[in-house]
C-alpha positions as CSV (number, residue, x, y, z in Angstrom):
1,X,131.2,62.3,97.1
2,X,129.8,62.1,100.6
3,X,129.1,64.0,103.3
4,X,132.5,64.2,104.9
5,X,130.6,63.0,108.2
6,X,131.9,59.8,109.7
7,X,130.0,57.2,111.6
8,X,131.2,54.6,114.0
9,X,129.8,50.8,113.5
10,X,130.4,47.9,115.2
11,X,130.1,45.2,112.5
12,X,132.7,42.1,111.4
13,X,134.7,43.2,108.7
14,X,134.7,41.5,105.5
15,X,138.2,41.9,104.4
16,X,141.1,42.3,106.8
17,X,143.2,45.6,107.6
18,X,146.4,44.7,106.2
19,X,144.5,43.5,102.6
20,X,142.6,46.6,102.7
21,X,145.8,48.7,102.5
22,X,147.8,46.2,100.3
23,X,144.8,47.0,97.6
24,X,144.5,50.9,98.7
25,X,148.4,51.3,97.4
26,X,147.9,49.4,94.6
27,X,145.2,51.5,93.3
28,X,147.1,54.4,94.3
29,X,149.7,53.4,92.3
30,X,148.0,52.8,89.0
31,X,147.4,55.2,86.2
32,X,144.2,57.5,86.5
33,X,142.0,57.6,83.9
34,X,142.0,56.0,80.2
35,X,145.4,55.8,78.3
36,X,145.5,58.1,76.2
37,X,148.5,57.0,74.3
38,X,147.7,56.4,70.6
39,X,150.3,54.9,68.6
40,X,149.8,56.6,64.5
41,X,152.5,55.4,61.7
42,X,153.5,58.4,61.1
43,X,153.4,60.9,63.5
44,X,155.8,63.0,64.3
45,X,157.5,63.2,61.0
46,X,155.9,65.9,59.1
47,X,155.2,69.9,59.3
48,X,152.0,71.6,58.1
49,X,153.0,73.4,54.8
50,X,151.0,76.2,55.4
51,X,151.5,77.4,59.1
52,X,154.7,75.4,59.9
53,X,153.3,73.2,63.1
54,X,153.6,70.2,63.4
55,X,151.3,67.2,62.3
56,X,149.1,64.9,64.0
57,X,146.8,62.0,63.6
58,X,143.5,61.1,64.9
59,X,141.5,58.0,64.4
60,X,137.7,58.6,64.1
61,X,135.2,55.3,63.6
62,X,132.5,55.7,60.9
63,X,129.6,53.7,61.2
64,X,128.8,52.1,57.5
65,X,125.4,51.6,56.2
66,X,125.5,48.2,56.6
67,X,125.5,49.0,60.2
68,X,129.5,47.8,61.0
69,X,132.0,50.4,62.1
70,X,135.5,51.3,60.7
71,X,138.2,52.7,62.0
72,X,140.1,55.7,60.0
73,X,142.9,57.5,60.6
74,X,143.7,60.9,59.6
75,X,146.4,63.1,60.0
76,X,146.1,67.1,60.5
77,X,148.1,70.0,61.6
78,X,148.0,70.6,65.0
79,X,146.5,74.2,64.8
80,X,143.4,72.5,62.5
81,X,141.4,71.9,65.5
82,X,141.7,75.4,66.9
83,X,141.0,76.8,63.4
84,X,143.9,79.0,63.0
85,X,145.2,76.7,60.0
86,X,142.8,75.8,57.2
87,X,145.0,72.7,56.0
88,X,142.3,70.3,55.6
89,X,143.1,66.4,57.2
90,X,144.1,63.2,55.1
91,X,143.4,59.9,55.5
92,X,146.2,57.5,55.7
93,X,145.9,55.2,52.6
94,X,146.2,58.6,50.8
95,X,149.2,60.0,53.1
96,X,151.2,56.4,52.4
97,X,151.1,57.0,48.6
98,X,152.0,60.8,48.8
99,X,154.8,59.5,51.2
100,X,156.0,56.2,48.5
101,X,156.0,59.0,46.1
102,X,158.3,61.6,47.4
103,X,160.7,58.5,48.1
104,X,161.8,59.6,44.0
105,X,162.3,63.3,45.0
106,X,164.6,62.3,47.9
107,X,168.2,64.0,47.9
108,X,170.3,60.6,48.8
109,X,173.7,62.9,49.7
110,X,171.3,64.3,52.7
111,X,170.3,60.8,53.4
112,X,170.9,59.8,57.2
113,X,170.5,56.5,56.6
114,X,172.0,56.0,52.8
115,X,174.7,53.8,54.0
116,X,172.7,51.2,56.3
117,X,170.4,51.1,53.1
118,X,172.9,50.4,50.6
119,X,174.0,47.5,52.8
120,X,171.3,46.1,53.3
121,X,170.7,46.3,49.2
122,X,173.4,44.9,48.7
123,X,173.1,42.1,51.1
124,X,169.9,41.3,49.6
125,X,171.5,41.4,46.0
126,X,174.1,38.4,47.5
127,X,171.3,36.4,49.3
128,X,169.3,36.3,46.4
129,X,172.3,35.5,43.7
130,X,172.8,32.8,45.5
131,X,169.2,31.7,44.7
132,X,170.5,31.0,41.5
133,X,168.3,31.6,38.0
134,X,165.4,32.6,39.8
135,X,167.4,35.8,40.6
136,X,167.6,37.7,37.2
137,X,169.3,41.2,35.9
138,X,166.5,42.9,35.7
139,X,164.8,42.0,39.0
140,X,168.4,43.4,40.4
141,X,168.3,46.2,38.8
142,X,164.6,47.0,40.6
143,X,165.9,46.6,43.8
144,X,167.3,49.6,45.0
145,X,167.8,52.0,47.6
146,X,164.7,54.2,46.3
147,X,162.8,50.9,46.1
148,X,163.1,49.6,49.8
149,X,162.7,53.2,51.2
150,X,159.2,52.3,49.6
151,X,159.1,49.3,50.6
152,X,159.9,50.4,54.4
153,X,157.1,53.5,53.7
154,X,154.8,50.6,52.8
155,X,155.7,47.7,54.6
156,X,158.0,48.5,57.7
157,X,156.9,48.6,61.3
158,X,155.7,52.0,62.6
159,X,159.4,52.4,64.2
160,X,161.2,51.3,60.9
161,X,158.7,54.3,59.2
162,X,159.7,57.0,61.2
163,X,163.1,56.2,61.5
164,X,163.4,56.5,57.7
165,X,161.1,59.5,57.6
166,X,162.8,61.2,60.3
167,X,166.2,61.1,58.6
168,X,165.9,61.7,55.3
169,X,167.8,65.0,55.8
170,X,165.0,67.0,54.4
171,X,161.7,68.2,55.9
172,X,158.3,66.2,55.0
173,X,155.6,69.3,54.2
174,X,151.8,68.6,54.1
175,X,150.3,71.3,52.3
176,X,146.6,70.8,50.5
177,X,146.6,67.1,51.3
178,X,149.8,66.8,49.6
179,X,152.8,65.6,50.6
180,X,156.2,67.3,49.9
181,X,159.8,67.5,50.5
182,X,161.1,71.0,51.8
């Protein structure tokens, strides 16, 4: 980085003093590096089955054969990479059905949220009542709290997701790129 040896030069300077520093603090005061903040659906919601850590996601870009990259993400236990776990990674598309599926198995007396989701049901069920005959029985009896937990899996914002994953009163297990409920 230089010799550490400094030279004095009599020459006009290009910028003055008090803008050199103004920019020197600046710079000081930024961030080093990349970010390295990457923002996953779900992360921080589930446990490995196998070793009981804690899962994570990564997003790895694949070059196709016709020569255009995609991204993918996958999520893994955190001890994968060090190779004390063997649980093997799974894409997300494949996590987000295991997740919509487990929705069934969910104990709804343990659920955090059960009341703010029957509200909002039942809100719904109003809203669309007053529709009139393009509201029918059976589309009403679809609509439940099991159904817009999927939904919310599916559909919701990454903070809606793990809000609903987080409190579900039981524990979210990835074993053998399966999803479970503990």
């Amino acid at each position: 980085m230089g010799s550490g040896t400094w030279y004095e030069v009599n020459h006009e300077s290009i910028i003055t003093k008090n803008l050199f520093d103004k920019v020197h603090n600046r710079f000081k005061s930024m961030p080093k590096g990349r970010s390295t903040e990457k923002i996953f659906n779900y992360s921080g919601t589930m446990i490995c089955g196998e070793c009981g850590s804690t899962i994570t996601a990564v997003r790895k870009t694949k070059t196709l054969s016709n020569g255009k990259s995609k991204d993918y993400t996958y999520y893994v236990c955190s001890r994968y990479t060090r190779h004390s776990c063997k649980q093997q990674p799974i894409e997300e598309s494949v996590l987000m059905k295991g997740l919509v599926n487990i929705m069934d198995g969910v104990n709804l007396d343990k659920f955090l949220l059960k009341t703010e989701y029957e509200y909002e049901v039942n809100r719904i069920h109003k809203m669309s009542e007053q529709l009139g005959n393009s509201y029918n029985k059976k589309a009403k009896e679809k609509l439940d709290i099991r159904s817009q937990m999927k939904y919310m899996v599916e559909n919701g914002s990454r903070e809606e997701r793990i809000r609903l994953l987080k409190n579900l009163g039981q524990k979210i297990n990835l074993k053998e790129k399966a999803v479970y409920l503990d």
